[in-house]
LUMROVO-777215 format. One line per field, with one value per residue (C-alpha): residue number from 0; residue in three letters; y, z, x. Coordinates in nm, 4 decimals, always signed. Each point is the difference from the previous one (the first is absolute). Example, Ala and Ser with C-alpha at 12.3 -4.5 7.8 and 13.67 -1.06 7.14 Angstrom:
num = [0;1] .
residu = [ala;ser] .
yy = [-0.4500;+0.3440] .
zz = [+0.7800;-0.0660] .
xx = [+1.2300;+0.1370] .
//
This chain:
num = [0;1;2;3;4;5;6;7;8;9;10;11;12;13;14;15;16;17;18;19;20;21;22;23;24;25;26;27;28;29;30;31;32;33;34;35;36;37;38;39;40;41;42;43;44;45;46;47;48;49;50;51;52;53;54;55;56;57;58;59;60;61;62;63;64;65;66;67;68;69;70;71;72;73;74;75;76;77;78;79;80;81;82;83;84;85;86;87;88;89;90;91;92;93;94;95;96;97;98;99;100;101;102;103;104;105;106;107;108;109;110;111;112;113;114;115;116;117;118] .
residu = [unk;unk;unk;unk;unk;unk;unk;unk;unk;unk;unk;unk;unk;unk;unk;unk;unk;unk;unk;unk;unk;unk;unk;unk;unk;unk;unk;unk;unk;unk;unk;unk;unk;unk;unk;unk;unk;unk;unk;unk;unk;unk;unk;unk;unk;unk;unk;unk;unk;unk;unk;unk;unk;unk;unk;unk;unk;unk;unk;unk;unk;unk;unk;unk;unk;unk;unk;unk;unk;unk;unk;unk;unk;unk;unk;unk;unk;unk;unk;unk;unk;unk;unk;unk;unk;unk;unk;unk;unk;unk;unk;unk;unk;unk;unk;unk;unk;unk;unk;unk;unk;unk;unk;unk;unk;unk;unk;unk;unk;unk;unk;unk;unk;unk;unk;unk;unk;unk;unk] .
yy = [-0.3177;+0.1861;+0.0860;+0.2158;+0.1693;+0.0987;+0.3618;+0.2371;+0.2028;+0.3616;+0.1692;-0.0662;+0.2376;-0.1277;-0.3309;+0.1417;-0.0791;+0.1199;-0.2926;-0.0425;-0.3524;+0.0050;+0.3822;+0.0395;+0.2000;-0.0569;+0.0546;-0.2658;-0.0643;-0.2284;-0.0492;-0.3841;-0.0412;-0.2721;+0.1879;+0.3318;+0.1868;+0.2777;+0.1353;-0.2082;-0.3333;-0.2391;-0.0648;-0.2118;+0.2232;-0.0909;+0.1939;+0.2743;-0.1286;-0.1453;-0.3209;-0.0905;+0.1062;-0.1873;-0.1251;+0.1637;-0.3902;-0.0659;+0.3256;-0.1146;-0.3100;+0.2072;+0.2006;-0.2023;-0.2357;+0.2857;+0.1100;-0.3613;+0.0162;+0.3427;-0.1638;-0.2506;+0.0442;+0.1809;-0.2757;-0.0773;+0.0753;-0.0027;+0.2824;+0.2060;+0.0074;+0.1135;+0.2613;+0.1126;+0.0574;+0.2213;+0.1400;+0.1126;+0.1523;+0.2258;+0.1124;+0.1012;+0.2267;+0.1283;+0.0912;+0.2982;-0.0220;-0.3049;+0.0699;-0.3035;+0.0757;-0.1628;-0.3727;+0.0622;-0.2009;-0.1464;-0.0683;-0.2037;-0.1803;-0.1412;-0.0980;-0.2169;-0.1338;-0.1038;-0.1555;-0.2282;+0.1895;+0.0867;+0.2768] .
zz = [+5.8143;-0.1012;-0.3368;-0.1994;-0.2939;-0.3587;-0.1637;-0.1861;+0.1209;-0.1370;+0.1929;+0.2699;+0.2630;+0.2376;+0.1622;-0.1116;-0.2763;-0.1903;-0.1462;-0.2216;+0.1026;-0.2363;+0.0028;+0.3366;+0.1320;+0.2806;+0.2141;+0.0446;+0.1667;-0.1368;+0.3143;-0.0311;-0.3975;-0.0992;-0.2748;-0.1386;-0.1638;-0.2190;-0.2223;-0.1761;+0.1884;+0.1592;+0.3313;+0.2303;+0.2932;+0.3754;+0.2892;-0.1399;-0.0994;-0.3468;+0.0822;-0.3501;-0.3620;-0.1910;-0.3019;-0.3448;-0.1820;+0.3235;+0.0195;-0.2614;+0.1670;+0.2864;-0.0203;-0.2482;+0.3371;+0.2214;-0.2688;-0.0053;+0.4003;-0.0079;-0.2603;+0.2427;+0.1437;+0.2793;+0.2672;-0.1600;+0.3081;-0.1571;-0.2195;+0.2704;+0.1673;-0.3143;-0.0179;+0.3494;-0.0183;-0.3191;+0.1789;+0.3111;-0.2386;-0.1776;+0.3306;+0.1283;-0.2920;+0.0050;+0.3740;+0.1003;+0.3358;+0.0259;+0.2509;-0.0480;+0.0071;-0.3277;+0.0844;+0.1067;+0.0583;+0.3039;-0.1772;-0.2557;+0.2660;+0.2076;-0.3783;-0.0559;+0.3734;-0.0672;-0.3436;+0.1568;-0.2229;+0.0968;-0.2252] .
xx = [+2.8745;+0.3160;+0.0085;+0.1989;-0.1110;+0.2176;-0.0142;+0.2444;+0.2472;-0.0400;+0.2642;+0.2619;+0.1347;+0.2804;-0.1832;-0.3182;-0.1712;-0.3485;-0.1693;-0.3070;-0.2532;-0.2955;-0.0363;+0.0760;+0.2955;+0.1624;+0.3769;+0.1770;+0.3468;+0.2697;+0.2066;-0.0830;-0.0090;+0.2630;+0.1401;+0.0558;-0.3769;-0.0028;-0.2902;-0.2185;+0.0886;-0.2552;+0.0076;-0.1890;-0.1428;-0.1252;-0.0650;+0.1178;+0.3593;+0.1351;+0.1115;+0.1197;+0.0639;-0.1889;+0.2291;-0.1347;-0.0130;-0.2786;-0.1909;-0.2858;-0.0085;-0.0357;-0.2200;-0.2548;+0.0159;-0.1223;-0.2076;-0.1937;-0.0351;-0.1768;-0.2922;-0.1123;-0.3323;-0.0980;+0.0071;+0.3666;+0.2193;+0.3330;-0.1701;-0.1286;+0.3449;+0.1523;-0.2995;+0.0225;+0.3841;-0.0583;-0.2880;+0.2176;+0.2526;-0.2713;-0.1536;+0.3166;+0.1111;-0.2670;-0.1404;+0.1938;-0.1184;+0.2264;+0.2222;+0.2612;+0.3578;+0.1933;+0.1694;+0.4179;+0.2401;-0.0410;-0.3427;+0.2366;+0.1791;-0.3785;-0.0897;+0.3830;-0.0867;-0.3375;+0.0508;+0.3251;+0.2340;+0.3272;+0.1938] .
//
């Protein structure tokens, strides 16, 4: 299941961006957003890539959504996608012995390819 997953944006750099999901901090780029991010915005994150902005009248909605899914039980499988996507953000930022070079553009491009979305 693909799933993407909503957090904060606490800084941007060029098509890079730091964002916050849950207490987790992770890089990710904005070649494929569909609008302009700055700090403090919402966005909605997968595979690395923000794929939207969320608009500030949904973000509660949002993220109270999200927020139900990861309450669910643990034989809940929508849950333990959400979990396991937070879960591979955590262990990345903080594994140094990852050795996995940072998404690019042509990164950006597979993504637009794979989702059936032509820019």
């Amino acid at each position: 299941m693909c799933l993407g997953v909503p957090g904060q944006v606490t800084q941007v750099d060029g098509l890079t961006a730091d964002v916050d999901f849950w207490g987790v901090k992770k890089e990710v780029r904005l070649d494929t957003v569909d609008e302009p991010v700055e700090s403090g915005d919402y966005i909605l994150n997968h595979v690395g890539f923000a794929i939207r902005r969320i608009p500030e009248s949904e973000i509660d909605e949002t993220l109270t959504l999200y927020e139900s899914m990861m309450g669910g039980g643990p034989d809940d499988m929508l849950r333990e996608d959400l979990m396991d996507e937070v879960e591979a953000a955590r262990s990345k930022s903080t594994d140094d012995e990852v050795d996995e070079e940072p998404a690019d553009a042509q990164d950006a491009e597979d993504l637009l390819d794979e989702l059936d979305i032509n820019v």
